[in-house]
N, C-alpha and C positions, 0 to 999 in steps of 0.2 A: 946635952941639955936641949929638950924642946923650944921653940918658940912659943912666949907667952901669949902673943898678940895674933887674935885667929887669921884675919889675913895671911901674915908670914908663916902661920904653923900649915897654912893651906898650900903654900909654896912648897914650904918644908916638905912636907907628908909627900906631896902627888912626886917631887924630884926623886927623895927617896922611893919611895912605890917603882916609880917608874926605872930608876938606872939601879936596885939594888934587891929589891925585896918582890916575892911572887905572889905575893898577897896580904894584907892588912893582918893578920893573923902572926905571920914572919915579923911584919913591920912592927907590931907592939908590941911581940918576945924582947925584941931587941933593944928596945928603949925601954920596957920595965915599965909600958904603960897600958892600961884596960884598953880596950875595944869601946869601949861604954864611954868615957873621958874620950876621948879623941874623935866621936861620933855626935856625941852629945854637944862641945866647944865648935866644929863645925857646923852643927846644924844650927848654931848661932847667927849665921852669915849665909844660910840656907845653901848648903855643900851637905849630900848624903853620898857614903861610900858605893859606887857600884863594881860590885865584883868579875864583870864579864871585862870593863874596860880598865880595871885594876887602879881605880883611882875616885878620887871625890869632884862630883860635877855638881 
């Protein structure tokens, strides 16, 4: 289960990202969650995904 609270889903996401998963695409197969959702709750706390450093800055 995700974290509810974007701060810690921001934690969540980039540990994932970075020690499992080879890009956010892999990262949301796996949790059964959109790309949209998980782009949209970050950019609540102004985190947008970048793809070349595989993670949200």
């Amino acid at each position: 289960m995700l974290p509810k609270d974007p701060m810690m889903l921001l934690s969540f996401a980039n540990t994932q990202l970075r020690d499992h998963y080879p890009n956010l695409d892999a990262f949301c197969e796996n949790y059964d969650i959109t790309k949209k959702y998980i782009t949209e709750v970050l950019k609540t706390i102004d985190y947008e995904y970048d793809e070349t450093l595989n993670k949200f800055v």
